[in-house]
The first five atom37 places (N, CA, C, CB, O) and aatype in JSON, in Angstrom:
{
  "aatype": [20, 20, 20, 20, 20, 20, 20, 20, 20, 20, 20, 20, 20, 20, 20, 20, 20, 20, 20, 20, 20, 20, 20, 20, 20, 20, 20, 20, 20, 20, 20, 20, 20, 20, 20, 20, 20, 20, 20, 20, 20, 20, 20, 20, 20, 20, 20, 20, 20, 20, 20, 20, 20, 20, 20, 20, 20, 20, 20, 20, 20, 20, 20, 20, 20, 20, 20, 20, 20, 20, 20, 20, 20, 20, 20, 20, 20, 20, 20, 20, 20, 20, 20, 20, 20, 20, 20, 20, 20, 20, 20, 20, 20, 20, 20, 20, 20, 20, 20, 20, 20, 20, 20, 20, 20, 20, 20, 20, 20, 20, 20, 20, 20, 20, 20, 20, 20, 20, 20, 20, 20],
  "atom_mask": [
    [1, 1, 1, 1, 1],
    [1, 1, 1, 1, 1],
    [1, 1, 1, 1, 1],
    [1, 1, 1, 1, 1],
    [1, 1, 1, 1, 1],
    [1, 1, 1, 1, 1],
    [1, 1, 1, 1, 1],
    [1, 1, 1, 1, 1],
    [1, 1, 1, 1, 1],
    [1, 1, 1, 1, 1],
    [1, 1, 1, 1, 1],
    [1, 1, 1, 1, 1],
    [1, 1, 1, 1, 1],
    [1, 1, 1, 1, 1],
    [1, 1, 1, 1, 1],
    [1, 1, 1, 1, 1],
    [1, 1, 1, 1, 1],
    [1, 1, 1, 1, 1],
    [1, 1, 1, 1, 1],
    [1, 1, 1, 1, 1],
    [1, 1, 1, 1, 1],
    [1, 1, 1, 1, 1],
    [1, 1, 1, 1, 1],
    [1, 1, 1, 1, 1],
    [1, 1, 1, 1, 1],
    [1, 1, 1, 1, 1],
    [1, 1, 1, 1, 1],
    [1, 1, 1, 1, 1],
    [1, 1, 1, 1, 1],
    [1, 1, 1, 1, 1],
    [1, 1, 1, 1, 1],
    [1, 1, 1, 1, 1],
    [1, 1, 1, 1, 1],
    [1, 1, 1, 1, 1],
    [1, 1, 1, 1, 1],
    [1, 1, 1, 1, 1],
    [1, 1, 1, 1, 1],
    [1, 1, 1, 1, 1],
    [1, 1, 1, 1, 1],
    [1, 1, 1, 1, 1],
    [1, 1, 1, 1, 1],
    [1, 1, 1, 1, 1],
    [1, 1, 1, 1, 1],
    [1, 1, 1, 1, 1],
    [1, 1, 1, 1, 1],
    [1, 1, 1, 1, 1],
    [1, 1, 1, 1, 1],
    [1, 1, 1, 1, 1],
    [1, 1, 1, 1, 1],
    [1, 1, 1, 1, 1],
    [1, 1, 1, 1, 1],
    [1, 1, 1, 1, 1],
    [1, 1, 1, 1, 1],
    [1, 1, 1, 1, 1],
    [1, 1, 1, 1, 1],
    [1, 1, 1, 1, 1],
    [1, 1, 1, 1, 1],
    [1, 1, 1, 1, 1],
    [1, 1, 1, 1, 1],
    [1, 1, 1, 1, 1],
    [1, 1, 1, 1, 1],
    [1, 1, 1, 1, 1],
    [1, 1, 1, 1, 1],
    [1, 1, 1, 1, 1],
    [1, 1, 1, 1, 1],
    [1, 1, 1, 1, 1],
    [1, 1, 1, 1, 1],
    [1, 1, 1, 1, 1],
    [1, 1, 1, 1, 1],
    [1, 1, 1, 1, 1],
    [1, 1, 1, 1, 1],
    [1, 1, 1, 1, 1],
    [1, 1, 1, 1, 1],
    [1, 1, 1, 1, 1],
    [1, 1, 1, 1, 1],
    [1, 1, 1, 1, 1],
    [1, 1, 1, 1, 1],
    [1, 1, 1, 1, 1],
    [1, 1, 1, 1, 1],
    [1, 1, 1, 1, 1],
    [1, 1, 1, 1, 1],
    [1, 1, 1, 1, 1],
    [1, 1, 1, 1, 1],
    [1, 1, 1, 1, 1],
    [1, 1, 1, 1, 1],
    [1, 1, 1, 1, 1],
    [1, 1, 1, 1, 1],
    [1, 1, 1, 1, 1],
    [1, 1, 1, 1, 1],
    [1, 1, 1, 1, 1],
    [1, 1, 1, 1, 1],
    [1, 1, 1, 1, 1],
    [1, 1, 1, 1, 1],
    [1, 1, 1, 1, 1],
    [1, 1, 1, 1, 1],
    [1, 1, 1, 1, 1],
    [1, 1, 1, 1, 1],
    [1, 1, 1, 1, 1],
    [1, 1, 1, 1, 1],
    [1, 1, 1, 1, 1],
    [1, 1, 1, 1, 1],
    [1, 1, 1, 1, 1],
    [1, 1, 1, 1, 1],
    [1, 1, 1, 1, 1],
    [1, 1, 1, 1, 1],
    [1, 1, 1, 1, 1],
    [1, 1, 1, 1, 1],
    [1, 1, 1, 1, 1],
    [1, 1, 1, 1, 1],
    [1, 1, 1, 1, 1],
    [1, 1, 1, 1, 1],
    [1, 1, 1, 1, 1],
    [1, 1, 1, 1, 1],
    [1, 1, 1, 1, 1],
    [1, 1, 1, 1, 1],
    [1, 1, 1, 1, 1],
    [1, 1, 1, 1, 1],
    [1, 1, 1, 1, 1],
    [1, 1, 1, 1, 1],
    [1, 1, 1, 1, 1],
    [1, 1, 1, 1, 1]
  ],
  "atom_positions": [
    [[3.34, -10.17, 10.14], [2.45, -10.56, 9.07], [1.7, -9.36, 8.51], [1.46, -11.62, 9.56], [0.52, -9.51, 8.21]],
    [[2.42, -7.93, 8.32], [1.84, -7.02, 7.74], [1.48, -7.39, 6.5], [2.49, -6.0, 7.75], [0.5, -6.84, 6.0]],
    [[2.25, -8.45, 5.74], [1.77, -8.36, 4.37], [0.03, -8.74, 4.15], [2.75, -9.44, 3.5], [-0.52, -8.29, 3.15]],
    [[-0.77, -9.56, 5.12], [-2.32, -9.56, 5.0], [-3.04, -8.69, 4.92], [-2.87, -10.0, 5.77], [-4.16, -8.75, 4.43]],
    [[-2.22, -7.19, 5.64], [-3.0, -5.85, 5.34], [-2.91, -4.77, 4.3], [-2.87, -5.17, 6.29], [-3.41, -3.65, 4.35]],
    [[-1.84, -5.57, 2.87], [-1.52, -4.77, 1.81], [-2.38, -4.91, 0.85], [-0.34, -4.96, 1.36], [-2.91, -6.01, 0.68]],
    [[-2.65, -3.9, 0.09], [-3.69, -4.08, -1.1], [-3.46, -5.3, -1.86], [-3.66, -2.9, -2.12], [-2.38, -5.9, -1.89]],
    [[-4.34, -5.58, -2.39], [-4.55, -7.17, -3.12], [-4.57, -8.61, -2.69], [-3.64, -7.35, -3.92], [-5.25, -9.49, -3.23]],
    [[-3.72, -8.76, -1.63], [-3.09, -9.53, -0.61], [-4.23, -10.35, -0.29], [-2.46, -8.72, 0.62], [-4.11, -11.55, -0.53]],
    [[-5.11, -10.02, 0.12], [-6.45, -10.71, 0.21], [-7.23, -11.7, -1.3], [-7.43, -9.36, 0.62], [-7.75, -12.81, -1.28]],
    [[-7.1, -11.02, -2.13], [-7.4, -11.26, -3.7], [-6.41, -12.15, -4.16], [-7.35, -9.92, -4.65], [-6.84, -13.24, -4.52]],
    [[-5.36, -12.0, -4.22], [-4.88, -12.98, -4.29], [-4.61, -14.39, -3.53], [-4.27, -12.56, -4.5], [-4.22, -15.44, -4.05]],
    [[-4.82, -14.21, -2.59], [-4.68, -15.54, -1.37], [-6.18, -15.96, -2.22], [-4.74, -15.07, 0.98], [-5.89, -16.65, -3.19]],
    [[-7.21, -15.8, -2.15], [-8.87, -16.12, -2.53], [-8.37, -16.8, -4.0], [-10.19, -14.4, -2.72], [-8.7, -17.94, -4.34]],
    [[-7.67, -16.05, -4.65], [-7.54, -16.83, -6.24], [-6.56, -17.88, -5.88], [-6.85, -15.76, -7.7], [-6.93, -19.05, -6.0]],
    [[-5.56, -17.68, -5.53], [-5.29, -19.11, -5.39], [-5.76, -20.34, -4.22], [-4.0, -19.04, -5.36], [-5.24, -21.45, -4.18]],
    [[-6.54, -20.0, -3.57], [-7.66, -21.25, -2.88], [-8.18, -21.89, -4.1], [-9.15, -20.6, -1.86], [-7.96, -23.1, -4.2]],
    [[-8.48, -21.61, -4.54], [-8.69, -22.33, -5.9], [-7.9, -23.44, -6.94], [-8.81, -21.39, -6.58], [-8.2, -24.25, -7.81]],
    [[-6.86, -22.97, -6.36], [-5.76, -23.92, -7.16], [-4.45, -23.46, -7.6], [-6.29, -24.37, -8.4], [-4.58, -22.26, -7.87]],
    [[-3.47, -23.76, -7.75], [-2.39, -23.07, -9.14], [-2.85, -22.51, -9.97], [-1.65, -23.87, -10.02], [-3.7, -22.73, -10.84]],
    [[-2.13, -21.59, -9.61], [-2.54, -20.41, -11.22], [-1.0, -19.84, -11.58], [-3.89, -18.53, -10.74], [-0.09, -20.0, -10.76]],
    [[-0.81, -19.22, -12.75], [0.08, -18.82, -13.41], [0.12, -17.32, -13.47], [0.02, -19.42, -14.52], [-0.95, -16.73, -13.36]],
    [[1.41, -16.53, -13.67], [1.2, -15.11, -13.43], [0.21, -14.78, -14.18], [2.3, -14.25, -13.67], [-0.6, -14.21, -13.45]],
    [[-0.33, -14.85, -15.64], [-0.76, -14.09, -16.61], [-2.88, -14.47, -15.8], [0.0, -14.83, -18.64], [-3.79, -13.66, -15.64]],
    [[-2.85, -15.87, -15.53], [-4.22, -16.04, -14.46], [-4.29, -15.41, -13.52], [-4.47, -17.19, -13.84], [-5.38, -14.99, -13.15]],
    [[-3.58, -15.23, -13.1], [-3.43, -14.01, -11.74], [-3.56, -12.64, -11.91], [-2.07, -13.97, -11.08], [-4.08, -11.9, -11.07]],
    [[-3.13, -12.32, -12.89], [-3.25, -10.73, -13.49], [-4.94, -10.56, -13.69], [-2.28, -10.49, -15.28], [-5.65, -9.78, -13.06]],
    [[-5.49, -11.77, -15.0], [-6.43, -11.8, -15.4], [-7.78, -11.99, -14.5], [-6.18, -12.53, -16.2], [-8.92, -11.68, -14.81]],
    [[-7.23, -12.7, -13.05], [-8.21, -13.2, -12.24], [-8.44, -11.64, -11.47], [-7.69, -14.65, -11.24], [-9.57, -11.28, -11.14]],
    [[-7.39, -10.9, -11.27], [-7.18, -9.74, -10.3], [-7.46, -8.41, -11.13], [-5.6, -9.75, -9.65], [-6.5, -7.93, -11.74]],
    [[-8.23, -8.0, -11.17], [-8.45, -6.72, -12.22], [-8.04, -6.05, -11.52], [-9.71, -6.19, -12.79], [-8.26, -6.12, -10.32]],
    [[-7.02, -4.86, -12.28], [-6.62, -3.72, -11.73], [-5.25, -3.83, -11.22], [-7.51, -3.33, -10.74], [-4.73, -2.77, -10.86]],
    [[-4.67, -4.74, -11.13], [-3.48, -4.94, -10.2], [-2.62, -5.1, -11.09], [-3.47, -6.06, -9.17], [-2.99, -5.94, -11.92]],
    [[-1.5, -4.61, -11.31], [0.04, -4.46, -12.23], [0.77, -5.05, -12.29], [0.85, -3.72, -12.13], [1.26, -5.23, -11.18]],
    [[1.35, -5.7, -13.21], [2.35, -6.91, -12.98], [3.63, -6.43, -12.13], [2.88, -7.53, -14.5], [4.43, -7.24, -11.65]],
    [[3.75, -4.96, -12.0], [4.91, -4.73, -11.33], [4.49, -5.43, -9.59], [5.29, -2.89, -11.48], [5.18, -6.19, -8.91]],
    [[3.05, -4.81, -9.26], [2.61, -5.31, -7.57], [2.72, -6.46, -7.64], [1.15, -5.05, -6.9], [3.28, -7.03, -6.7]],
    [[2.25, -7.2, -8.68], [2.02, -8.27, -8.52], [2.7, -9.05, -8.23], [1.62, -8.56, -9.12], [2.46, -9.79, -7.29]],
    [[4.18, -9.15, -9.21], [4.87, -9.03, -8.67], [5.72, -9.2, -7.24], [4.65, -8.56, -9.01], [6.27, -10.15, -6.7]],
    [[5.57, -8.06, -6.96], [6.54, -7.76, -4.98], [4.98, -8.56, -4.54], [6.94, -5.1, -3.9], [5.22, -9.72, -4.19]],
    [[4.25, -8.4, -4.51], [3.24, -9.37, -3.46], [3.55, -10.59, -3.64], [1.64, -9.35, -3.65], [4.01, -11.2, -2.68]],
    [[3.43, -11.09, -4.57], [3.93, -12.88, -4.4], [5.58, -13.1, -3.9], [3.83, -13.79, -6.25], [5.98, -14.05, -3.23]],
    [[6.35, -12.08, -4.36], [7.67, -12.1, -4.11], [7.53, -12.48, -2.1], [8.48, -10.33, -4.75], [7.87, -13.43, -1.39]],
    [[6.85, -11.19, -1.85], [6.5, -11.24, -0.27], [5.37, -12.16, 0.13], [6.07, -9.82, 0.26], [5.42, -12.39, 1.34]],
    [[4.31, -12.81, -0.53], [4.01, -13.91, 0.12], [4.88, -15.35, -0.2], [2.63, -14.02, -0.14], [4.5, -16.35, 0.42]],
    [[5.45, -15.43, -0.66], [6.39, -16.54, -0.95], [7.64, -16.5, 0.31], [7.06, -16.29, -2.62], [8.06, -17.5, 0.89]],
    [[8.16, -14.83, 0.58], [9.19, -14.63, 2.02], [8.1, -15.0, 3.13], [9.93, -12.74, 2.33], [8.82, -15.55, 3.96]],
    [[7.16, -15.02, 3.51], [6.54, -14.64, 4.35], [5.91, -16.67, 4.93], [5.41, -13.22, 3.64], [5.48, -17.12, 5.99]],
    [[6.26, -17.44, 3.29], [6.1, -19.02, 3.38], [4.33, -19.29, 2.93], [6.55, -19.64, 5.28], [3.89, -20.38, 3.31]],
    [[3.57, -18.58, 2.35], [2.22, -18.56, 1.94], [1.66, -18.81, 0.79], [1.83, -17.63, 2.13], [0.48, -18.94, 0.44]],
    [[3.19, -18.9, -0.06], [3.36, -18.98, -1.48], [4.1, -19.8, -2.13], [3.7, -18.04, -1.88], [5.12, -19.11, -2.17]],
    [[4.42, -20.91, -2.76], [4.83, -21.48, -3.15], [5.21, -21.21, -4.85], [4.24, -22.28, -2.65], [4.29, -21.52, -5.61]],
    [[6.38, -20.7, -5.46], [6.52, -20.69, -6.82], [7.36, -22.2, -7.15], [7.35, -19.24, -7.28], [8.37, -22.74, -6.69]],
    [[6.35, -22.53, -8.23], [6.74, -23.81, -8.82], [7.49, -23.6, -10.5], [5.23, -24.78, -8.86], [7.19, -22.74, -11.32]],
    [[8.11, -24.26, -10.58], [9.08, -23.66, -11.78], [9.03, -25.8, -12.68], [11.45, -22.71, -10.79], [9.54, -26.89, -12.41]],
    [[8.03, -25.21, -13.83], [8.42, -26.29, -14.55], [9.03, -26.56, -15.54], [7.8, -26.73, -14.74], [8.5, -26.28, -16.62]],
    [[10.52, -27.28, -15.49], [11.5, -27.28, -16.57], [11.26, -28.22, -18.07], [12.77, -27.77, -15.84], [11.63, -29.26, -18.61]],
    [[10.23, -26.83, -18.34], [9.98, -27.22, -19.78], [10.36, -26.47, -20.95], [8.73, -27.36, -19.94], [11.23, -25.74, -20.49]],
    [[10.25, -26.19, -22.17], [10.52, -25.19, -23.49], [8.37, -24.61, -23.84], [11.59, -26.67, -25.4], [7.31, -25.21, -24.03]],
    [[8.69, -23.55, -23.77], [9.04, -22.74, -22.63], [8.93, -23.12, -21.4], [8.46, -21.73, -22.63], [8.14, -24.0, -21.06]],
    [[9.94, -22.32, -20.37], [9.22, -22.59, -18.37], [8.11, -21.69, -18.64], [10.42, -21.84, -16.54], [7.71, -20.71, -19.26]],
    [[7.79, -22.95, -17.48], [6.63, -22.79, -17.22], [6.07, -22.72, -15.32], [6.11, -23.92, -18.11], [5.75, -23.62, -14.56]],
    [[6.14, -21.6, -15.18], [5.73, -21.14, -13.8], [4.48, -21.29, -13.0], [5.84, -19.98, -13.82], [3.54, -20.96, -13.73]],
    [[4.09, -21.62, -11.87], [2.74, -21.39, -10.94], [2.63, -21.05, -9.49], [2.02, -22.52, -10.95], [3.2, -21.57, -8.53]],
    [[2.16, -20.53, -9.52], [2.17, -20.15, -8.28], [1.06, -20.98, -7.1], [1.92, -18.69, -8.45], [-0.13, -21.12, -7.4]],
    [[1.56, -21.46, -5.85], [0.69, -22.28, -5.09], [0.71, -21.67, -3.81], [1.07, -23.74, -5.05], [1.65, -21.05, -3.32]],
    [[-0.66, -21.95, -3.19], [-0.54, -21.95, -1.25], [-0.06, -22.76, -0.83], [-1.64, -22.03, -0.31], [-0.51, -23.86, -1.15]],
    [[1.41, -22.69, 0.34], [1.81, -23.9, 0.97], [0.61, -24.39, 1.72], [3.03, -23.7, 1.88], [-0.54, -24.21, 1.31]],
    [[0.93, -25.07, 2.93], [-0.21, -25.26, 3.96], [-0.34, -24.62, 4.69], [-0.32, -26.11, 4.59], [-1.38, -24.72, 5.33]],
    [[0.72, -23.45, 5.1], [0.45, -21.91, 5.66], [-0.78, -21.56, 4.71], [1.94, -20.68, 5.45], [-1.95, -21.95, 4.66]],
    [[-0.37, -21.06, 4.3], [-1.41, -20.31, 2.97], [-2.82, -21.06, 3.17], [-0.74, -20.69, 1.05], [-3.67, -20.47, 3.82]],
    [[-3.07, -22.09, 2.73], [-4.3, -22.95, 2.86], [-5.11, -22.96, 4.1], [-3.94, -24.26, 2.65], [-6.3, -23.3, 4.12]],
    [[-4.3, -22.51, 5.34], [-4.62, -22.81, 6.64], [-5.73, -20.95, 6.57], [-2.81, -23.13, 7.96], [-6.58, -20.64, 7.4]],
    [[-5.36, -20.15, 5.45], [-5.74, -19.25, 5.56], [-7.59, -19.02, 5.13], [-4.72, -18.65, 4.92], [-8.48, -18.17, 5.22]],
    [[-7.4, -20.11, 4.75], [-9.08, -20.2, 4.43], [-10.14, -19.91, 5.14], [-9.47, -21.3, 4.21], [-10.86, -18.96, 4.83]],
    [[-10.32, -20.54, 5.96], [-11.63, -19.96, 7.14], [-11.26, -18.67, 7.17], [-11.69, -20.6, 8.9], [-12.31, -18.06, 7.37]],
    [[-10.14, -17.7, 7.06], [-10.28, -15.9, 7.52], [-11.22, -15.69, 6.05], [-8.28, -14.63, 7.6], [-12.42, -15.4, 6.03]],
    [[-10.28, -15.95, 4.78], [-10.89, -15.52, 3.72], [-12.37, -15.77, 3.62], [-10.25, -16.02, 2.7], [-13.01, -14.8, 3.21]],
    [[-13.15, -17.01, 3.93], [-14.34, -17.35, 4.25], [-15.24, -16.69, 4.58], [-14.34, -17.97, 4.89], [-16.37, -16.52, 4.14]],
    [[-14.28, -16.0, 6.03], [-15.34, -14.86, 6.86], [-15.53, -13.63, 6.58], [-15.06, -14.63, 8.11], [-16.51, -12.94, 6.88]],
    [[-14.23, -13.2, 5.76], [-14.29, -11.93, 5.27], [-15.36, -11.88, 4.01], [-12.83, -11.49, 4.87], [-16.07, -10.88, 4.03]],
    [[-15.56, -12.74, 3.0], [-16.67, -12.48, 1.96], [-17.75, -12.76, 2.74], [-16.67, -13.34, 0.6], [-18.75, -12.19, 2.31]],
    [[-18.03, -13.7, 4.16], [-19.67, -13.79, 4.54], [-19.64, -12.62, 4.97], [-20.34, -14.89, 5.63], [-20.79, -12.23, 4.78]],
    [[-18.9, -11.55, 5.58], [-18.95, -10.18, 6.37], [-19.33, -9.07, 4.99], [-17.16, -9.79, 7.3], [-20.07, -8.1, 5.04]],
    [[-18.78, -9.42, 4.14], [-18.73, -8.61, 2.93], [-20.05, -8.12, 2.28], [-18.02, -9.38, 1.96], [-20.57, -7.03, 2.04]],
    [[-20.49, -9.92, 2.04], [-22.29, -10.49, 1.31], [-23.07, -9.1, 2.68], [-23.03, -13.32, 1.87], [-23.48, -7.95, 2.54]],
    [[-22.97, -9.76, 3.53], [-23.78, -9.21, 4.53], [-23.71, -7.11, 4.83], [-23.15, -10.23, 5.96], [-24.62, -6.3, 4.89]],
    [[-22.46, -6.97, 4.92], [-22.4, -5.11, 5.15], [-22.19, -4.62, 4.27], [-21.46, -4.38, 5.96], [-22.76, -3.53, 4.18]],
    [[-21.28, -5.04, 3.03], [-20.85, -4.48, 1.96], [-21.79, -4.16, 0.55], [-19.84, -5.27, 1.73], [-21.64, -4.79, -0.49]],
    [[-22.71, -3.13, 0.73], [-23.68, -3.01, -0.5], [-23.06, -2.44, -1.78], [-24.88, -2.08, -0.13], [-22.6, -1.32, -2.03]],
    [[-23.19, -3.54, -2.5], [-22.24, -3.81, -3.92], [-23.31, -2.38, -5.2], [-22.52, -6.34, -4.67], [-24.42, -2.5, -5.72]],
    [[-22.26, -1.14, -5.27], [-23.36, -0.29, -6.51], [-24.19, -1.4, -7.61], [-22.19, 0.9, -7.75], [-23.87, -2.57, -7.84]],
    [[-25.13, -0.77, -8.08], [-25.65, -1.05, -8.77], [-24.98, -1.43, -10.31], [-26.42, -0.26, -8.56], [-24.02, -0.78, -10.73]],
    [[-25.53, -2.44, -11.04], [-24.43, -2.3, -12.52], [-25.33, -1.21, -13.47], [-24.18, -4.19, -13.61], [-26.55, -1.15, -13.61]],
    [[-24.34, -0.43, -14.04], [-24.74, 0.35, -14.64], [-25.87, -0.11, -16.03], [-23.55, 0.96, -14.86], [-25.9, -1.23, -16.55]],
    [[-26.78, 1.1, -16.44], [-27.76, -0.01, -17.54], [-27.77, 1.58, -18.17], [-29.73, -1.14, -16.91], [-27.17, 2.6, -17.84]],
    [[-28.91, 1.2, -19.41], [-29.16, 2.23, -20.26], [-29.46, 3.83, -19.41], [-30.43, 1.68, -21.15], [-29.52, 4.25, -18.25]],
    [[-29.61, 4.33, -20.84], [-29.83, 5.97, -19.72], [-31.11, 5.71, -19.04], [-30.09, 7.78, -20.71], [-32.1, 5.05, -19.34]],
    [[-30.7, 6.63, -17.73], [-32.07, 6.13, -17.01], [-33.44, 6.6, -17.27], [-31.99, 6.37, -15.67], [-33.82, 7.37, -18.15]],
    [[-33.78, 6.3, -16.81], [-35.66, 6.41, -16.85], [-35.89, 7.59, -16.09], [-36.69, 5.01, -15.99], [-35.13, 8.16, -15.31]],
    [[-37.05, 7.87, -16.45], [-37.39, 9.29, -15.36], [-37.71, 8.75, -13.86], [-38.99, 10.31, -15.93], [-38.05, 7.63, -13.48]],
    [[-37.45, 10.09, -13.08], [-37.59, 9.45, -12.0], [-38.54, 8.95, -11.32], [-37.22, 9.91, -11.43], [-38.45, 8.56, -10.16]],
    [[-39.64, 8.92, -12.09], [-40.65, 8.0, -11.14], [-40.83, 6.88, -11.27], [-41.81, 8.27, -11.09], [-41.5, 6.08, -10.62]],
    [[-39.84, 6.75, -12.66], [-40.24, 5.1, -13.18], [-38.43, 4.29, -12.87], [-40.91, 5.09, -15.58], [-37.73, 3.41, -13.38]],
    [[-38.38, 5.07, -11.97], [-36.35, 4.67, -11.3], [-36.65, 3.14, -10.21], [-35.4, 6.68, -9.62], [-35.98, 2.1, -10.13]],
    [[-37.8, 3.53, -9.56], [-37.35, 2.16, -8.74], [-38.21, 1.29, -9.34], [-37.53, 2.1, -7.03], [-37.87, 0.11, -9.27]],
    [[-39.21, 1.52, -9.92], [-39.45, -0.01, -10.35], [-38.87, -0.35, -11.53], [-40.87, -0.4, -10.53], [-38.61, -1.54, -11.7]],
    [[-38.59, 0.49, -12.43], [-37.32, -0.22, -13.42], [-35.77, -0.57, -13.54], [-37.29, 0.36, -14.3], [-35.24, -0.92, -14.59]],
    [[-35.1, -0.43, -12.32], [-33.59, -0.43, -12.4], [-33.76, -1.78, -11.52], [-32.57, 1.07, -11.74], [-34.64, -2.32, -10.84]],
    [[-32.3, -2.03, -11.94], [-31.52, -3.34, -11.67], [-31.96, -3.4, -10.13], [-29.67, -3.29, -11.98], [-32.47, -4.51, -9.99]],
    [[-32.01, -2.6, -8.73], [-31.82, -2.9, -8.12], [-32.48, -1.33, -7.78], [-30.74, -3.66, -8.0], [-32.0, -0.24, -8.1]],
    [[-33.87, -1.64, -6.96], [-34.99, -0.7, -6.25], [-34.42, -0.36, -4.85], [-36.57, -1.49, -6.06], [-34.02, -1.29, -4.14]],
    [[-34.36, 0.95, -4.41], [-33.99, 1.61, -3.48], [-34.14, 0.93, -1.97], [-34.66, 2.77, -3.67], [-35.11, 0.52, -1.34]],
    [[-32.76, 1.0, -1.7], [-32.48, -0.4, -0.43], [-31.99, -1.35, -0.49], [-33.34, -1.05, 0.07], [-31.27, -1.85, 0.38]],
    [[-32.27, -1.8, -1.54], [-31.59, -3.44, -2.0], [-30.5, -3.45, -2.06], [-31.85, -4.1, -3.27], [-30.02, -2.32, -2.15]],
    [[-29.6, -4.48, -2.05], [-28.37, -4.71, -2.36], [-28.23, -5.74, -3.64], [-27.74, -5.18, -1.12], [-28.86, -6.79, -3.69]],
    [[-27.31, -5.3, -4.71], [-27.86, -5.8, -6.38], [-26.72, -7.31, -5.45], [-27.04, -4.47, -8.65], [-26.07, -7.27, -4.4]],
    [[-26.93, -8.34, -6.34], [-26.6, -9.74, -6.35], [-25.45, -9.78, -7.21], [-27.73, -10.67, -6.83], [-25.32, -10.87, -7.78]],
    [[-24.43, -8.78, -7.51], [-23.62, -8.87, -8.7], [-22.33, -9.91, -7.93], [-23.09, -7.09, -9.38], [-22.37, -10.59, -6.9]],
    [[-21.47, -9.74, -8.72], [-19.87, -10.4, -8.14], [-19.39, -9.21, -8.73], [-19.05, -12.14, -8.78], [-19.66, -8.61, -9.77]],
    [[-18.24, -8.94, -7.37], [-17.65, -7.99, -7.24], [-16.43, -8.13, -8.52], [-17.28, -7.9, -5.76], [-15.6, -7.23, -8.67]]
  ]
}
């Protein structure tokens, strides 16, 4: 089960807990990731039985991609990995106008020295 430790692999299992989605939702849900990876990762979670491609014979087909009940069973890991995430993973700050001088840095920015900003990754 190396494929859980390949880039995206995680991101995508999380987007589809959610439901069926279609390649072009999957691209759009996954920033950064190439339709070529995208691609061989579903190709290999689909070998691997985690993936389900559904093919609907319509004008145009129309494709989706699903978690079998392998896949679904994967939930509680994904679960623990974003509560581990919220908790150690301090998300940068979102970027804002040019900054302020520095004395007026922590009480005017998004997120005062220490904090961890509340964004979605």
């Amino acid at each position: 089960m190396q494929i859980l430790g390949k880039r995206w692999t995680g991101l995508l299992i999380a987007s589809l807990l959610d439901g069926p989605r279609r390649f072009c939702e999957l691209t759009a849900t996954v920033g950064g990731l190439s339709d070529r990876v995208l691609s061989e990762r579903l190709r290999e979670l689909e070998q691997e039985g985690l993936v389900e491609r559904v093919v609907y014979p319509q004008i145009p087909v129309r494709v989706e991609y699903q978690l079998t009940e392998k896949g679904r069973a994967l939930q509680p890991v994904i679960d623990a990995i974003h509560a581990w995430a919220e908790q150690w993973i301090e998300l940068p700050c979102p970027p804002s106008s040019p900054a302020p001088a520095a004395a007026e840095t922590a009480a005017t920015s998004a997120c005062g020295e220490g904090e961890h900003c509340e964004s979605n990754a």
